[in-house]
N, C-alpha and C positions, 0 to 999 in steps of 0.2 A: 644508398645513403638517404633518399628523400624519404623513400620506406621505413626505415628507421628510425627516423627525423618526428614523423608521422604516428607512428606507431608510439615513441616516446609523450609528444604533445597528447596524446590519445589517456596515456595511462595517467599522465598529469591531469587533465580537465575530469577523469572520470574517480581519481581519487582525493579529489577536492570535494566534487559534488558526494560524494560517500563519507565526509565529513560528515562527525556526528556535530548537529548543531546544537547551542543552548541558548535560549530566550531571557536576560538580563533584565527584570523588571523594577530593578531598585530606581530612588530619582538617578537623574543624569550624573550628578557630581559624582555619586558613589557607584554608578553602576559602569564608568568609563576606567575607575581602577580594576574592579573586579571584572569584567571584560577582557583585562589584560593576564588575569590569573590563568581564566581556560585559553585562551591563544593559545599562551604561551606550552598548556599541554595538549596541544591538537584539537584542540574544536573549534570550530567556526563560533561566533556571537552574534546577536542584535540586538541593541536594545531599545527595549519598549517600556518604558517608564511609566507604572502604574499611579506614581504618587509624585506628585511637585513640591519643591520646598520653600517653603515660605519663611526665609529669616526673618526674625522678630528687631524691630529698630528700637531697643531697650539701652535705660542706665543700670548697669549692675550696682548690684552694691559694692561699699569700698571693700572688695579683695584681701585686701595686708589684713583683714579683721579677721582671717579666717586660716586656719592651719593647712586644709589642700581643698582641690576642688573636685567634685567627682561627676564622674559623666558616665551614660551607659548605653553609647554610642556614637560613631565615629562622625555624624552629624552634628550630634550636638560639640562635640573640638572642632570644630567648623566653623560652628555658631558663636563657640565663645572665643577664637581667632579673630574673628570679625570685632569682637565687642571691647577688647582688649589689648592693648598692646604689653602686658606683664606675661614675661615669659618664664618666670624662674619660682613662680611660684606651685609645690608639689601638685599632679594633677594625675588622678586616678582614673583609668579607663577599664572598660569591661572584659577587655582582651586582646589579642595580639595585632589585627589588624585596625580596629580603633589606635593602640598604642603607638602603630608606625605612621598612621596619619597625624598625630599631635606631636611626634619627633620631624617631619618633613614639615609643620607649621614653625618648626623652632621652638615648642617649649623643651624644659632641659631637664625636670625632673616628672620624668612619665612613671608613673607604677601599674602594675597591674597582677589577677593575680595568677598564679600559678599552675600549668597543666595545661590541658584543652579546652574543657569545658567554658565555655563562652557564658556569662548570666549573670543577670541581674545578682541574682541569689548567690549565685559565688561569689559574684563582689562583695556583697553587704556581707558575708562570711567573714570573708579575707580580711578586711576594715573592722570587723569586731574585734579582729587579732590583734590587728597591725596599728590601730587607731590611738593614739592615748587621751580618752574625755579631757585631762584635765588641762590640756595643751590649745582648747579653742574649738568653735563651730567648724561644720565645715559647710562649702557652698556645693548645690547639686542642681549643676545645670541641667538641664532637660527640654523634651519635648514635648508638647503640648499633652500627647496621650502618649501613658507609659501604662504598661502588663504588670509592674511591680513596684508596689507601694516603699520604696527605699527607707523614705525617712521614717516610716512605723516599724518597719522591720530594724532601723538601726535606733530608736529611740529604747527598744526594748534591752538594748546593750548599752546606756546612757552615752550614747554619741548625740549630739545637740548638729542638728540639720537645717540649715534655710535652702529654700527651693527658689528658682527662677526660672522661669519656661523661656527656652532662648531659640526654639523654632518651632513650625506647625507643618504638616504635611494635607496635602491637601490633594483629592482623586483628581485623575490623570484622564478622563477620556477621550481625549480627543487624538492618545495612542490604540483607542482599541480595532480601528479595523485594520490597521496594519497587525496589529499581534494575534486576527482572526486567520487573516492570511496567511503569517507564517506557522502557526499552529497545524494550519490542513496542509502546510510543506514537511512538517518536523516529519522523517524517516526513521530515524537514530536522533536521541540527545535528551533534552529535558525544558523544564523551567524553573527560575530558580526564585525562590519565594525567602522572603528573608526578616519578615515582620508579618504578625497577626492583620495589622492591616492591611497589608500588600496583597495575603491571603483572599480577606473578608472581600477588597475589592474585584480580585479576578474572580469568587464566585459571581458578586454580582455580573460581571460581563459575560459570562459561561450560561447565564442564565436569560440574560437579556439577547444574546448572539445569537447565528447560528452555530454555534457551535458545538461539536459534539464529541462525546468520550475521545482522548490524545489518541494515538495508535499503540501499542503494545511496547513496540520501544521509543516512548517518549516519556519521561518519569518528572513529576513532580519532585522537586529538590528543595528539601527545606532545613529548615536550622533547629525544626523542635518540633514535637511531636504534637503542641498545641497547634501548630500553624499549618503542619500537613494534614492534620483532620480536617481544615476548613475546603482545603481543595481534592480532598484523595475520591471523593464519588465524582468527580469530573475527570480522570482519568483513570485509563486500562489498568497501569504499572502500578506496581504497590511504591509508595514514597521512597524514596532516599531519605533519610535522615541522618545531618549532622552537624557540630556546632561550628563550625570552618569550612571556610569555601574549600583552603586546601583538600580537606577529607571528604568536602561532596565532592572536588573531582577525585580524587583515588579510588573512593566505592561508586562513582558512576563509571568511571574506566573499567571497572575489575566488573562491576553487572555487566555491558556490555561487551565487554569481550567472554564471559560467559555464554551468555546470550549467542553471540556469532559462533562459539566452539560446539554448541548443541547440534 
């Protein structure tokens, strides 16, 4: 029985540690949800947050002036939770996991658009449809540094846009030698990269560290094909690329268990 006992505790502590892990570098707020995405499909996590958030202490403008509001990231419904207690007014997000962040804040008319693809540019698509000029402005909260110029891309569909920057992110170093550490641990799993600057910053760490090429199965994970060029020469594994956590773990599941059937 003790044999047994033994031999069980055995195959438990050794398929824990064969756990493929994944490195979570988003800030803390967002990276303790998506943390909970891969748990829950068998990977271990830690995170190492390459970027801090810095809420901006702002008066918005008056709100009712404006027909919805649009955000193009689950940060920024964060940011404007904080700034506001109107909850009923329309509020447009970039995609499905932004969308369930601002329905768990309590707003009540979330939209967003249609499919997988997660993007700036899909949304400003979608709002050219769905939008009607002559019904009012609309307000587009954001963050400090944005990849996609919204309000020129929707002025050319005569949507009339005011901006207000309602958070700033700001580098993170004082996580980097724990994430040098676990990096020379990863055996199986990845990192997951989920903004151009989150990117732009782990180069500079890759570069300033010691650090060197991930191991073969450790894959860079990212959300666009812009943001995995910024890190793909600092690792073996060709990227992952996809616009959902869900779908970076399905095609990182489905690589690695390839990978082990070779």
């Amino acid at each position: 029985m003790a044999s047994a006992i033994s031999g069980r505790l055995t195959w438990i502590i050794l398929s824990y540690c064969m756990q493929p892990t994944v490195l979570i570098t988003r800030p803390t707020v967002a990276a303790l949800e998506t943390a909970k995405a891969w748990q829950l499909a068998g990977f271990k996590t830690a995170i190492t947050p390459l970027l801090e958030v810095d809420f901006m202490p702002i008066t918005l403008p008056p709100i009712r002036n404006y027909q919805a509001i649009i955000t193009t990231s689950a940060m920024a419904v964060r940011a404007l939770a904080r700034l506001t207690p109107c909850r009923t007014l329309a509020l447009w997000c970039v995609g499905d996991a932004s969308k369930t962040v601002a329905k768990d804040l309590g707003f009540q008319a979330v939209f967003s658009p249609p499919g997988q693809k997660e993007s700036a540019v899909s949304l400003a698509n979608t709002l050219s449809q769905e939008i009607n000029p002559n019904k009012g402005p609309l307000l587009y909260c954001r963050g400090a540094i944005i990849n996609v110029n919204l309000a020129a891309v929707l002025a050319c569909h005569n949507l009339q846009m005011d901006e207000v920057v309602v958070y700033q992110t700001l580098p993170n170093h004082k996580t980097w030698p724990t994430l040098e550490r676990l990096l020379k641990d990863i055996e199986t799993g990845g990192i997951s990269f989920y903004s151009a600057r989150t990117a732009h910053i782990f180069s500079q760490f890759a570069n300033q560290s010691q650090f060197v090429q991930g191991r073969s199965g450790c894959y860079p994970l990212a959300l666009s094909s812009a943001i995995a060029c910024k890190v793909q020469p600092f690792f073996t594994s060709l990227p992952i690329i996809r616009s959902t956590t869900l779908a970076l773990i399905a095609t990182l599941k489905e690589q690695l268990s390839y990978a082990q059937g070779r």
